[in-house]
N, C-alpha and C positions, 0 to 999 in steps of 0.2 A: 256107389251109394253115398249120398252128399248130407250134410247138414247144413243150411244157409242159417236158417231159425233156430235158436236157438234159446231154450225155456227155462229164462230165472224168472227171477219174482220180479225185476223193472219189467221186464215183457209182460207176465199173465199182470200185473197192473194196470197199465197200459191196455191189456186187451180187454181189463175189467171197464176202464172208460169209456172204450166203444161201444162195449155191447150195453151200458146205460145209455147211452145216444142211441141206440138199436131199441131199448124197450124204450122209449119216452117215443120215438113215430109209428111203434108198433102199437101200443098200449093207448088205450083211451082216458083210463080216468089217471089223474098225477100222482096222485096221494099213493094209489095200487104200485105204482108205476115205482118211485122213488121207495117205498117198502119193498118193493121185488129187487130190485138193484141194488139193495144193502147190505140186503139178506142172502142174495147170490155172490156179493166179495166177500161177506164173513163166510161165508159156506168153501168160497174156492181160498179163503187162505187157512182155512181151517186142514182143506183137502192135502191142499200142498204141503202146509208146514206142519202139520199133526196127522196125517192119514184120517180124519175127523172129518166131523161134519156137522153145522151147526144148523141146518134144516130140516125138521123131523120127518119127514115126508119122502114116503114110497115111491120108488120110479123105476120103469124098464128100461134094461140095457139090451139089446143083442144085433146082432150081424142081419143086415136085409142084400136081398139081391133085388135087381129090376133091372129091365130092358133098355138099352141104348145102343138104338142100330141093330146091327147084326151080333149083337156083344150084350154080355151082362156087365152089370156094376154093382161092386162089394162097398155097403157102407153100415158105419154104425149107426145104430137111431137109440139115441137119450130121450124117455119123456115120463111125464108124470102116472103116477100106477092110475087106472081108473077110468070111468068112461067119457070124462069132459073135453071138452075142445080147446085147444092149447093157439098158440101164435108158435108160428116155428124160424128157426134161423137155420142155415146153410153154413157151417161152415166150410171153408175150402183151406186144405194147410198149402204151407209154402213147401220148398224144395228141401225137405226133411226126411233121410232116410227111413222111420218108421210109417212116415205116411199118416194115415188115419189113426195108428197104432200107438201116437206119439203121448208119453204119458201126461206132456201136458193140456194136451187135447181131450185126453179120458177126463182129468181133474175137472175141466171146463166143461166137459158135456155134462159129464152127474150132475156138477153146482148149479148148470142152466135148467137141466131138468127138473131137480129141486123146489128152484125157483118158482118155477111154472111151464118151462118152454118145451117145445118140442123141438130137439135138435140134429139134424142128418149131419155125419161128415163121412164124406165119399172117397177112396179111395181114386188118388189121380199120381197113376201109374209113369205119366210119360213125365210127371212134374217131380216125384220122386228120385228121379236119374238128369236132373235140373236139365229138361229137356220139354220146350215149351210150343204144344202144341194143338191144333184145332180139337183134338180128341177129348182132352181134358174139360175144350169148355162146350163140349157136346155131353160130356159128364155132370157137369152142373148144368146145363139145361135139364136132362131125367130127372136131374135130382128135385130139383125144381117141382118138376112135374109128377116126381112120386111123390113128394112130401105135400104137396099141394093136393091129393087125390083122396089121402087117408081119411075116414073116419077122425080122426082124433083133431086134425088142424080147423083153424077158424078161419082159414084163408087168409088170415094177415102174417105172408113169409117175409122174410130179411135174410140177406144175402151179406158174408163177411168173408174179404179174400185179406192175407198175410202175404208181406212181401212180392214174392214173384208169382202169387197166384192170385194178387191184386186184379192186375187189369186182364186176366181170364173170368175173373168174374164181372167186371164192366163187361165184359164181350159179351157173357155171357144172359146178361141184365139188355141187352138191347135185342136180343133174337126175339120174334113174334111172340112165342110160346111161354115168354115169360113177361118180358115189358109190362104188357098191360096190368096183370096182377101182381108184382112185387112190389112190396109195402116201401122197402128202404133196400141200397146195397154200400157197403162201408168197404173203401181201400186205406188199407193199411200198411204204407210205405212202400204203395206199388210205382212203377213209372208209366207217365204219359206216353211219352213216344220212344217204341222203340230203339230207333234206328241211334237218336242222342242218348240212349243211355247205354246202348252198346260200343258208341263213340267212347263213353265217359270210362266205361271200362277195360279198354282198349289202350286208349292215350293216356290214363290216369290221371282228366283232367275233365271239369264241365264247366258250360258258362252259365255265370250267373248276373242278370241284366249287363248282357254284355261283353262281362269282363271273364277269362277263364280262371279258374279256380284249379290250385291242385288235389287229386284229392286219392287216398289208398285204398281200393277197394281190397274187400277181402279175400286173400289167396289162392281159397278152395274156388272163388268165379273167374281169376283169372288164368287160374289151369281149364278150367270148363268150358268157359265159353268158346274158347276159339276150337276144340273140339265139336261141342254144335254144331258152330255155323260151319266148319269143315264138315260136316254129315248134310249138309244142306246143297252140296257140288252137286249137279247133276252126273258127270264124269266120275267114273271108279278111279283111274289114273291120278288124277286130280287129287280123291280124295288121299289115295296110297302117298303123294309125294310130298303133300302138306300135312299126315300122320306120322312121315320120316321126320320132318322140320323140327316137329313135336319133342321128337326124341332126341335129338341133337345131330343131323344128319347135316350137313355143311349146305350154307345158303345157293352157292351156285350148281350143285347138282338139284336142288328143287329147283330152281329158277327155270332149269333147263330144259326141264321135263314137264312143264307147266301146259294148259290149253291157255286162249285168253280168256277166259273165264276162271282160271285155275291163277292165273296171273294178277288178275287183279284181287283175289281174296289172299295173296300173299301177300301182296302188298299192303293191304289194310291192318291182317294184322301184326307186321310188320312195322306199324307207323306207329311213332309215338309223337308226330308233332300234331297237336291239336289244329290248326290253323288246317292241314289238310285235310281232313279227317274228312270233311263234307263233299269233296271231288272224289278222295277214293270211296267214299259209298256211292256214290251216284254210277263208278264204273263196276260195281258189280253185278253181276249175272241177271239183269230183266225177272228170270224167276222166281231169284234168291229173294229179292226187293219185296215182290210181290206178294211170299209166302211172309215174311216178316213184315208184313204193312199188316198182313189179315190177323197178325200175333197184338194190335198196336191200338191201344183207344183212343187214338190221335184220330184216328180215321172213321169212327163212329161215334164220337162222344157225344153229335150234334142228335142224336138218335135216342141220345138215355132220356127216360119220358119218369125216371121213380127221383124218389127223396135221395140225396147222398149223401155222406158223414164220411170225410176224409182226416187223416192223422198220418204224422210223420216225425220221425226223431231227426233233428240237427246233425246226430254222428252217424249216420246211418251206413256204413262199409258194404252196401250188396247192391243199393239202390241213390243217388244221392237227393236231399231232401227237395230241388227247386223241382222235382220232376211233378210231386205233388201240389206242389205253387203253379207250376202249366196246366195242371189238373183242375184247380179251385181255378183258375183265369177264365180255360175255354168255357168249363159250366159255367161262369158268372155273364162271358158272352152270352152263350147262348140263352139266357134268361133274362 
């Protein structure tokens, strides 16, 4: 159980700015607009820093379930008491051991719903054990689609991913079932491409126009990640003799006992010289490639057809900032 995200008051700040970009393309008239966003950061620092609340207004909290696939999904719904028609947001948390449960997630739903909004944050199980997967953004699809079905929404939803559940929600903003009708989706220090930010956390090192960059990701990803993509071997062998490496098991008894397939994901993460880093990806596993391409909004960004609102901090240790500069590039392409 991880914590990547982590909730002081620079962050819910921060998250306060977004979601005033989130109500200014959801919201029609400004003047409503710019009162509701005022009134929901006094209200969410009221929450935080006094258990208060500066909103006088009734709202429902509780636990929904809804279908996804063969599977239910557990999430909370924030919205105002009453029988009017709300605009709703998504949110999606990062790779936070409480999940949906995360207290600064509650303080943010109430103050949204407050405000006016209607808010779902869903429960995504595979992202809580910083483990990133098609499931979760099959999870906000439903969500999508059950928040979008209520009685209570005006049909104008917005989509917010944090950190590493950024670009599950781009993914998730381009599937049929949602594209068409999503108002707005905001990434919030997620990465463009995959494959270079696994690079970057790997070598300890990214480039930026051009040039490499050093840079320290933070600790708890660089014990993690190579765990993942080790769970990503097709081979159990495989996976058993690079979970020894993990543990301090001596390099030439794994080596030995490698498939090539198992061969080449030692050597990746093994490598700390940047300058390689792009050949040993290319020798890994055909599948491995494939399933992490489908993780990557490198590869359907040309697809996003909604509004976007991206942000990203300079010190950012889990993601590094140029990933969301590739991000603002290909949308300005493709537009």
């Amino acid at each position: 159980m991880l914590e990547f995200v982590f909730v002081n008051w620079h962050w819910i700040l921060l998250g306060a700015i977004i979601l005033a970009f989130l109500a200014i393309a959801i919201l029609v008239k400004p003047i409503r607009v710019w009162f509701r966003v005022t009134a929901f950061i006094l209200d969410l620092v009221a929450s935080y820093k006094r258990n208060a609340k500066v909103i006088p207004r009734s709202i429902l909290v509780f636990e929904v379930t809804y279908g996804c696939g063969n599977r239910d999904v557990v999430a909370d719904l924030y919205r105002p008491d009453g029988r009017g028609r709300h605009s709703g947001l998504i949110l999606a948390h990062g790779a936070i051991k409480d999940g949906k449960n995360d207290q600064g997630l509650r303080f943010a739903g109430q103050s949204l719903a407050r405000a006016g909004y209607a808010v779902l944050v869903p429960q995504l199980d595979r992202l809580c054990k910083f483990r990133l997967h098609q499931d979760d953004i099959d999870v906000l699809v439903a969500s999508f689609q059950y928040l979008d079905g209520q009685e209570f929404s005006n049909g104008k939803i917005g989509m917010l991913g944090v950190c590493i559940s950024a670009p599950l929600v781009l993914l998730a903003a381009v599937e049929p079932g949602v594209s068409r009708d999503l108002a707005i989706v905001s990434s919030w220090g997620g990465f463009y491409n995959i494959n270079e930010w696994l690079q970057a956390v790997i070598t300890q090192h990214y480039v930026d126009d051009g040039e490499l960059k050093p840079w320290k990701p933070r600790p708890v990803l660089v014990q993690e990640t190579p765990k993942w993509l080790i769970e990503l071997l097709p081979n159990t062998s495989d996976r058993a003799c690079l979970e020894k490496m993990l543990v301090g098991y001596s390099a030439d008894f794994v080596k030995n006992n490698l498939s090539h397939s198992g061969q080449a994901m030692y050597e990746l993460l093994t490598n700390r010289e940047p300058e390689r880093a792009g050949y040993l990806w290319a020798r890994l596993d055909p599948k491995i490639r494939q399933t992490l391409d489908n993780l990557s909004p490198h590869m359907k960004i040309s697809q996003l057809k909604t509004k976007i609102a991206i942000i990203h901090t300079l010190t950012d240790d889990v993601i590094p900032w140029v990933e969301s500069c590739k991000l603002a590039d290909a949308i300005d392409n493709e537009h």
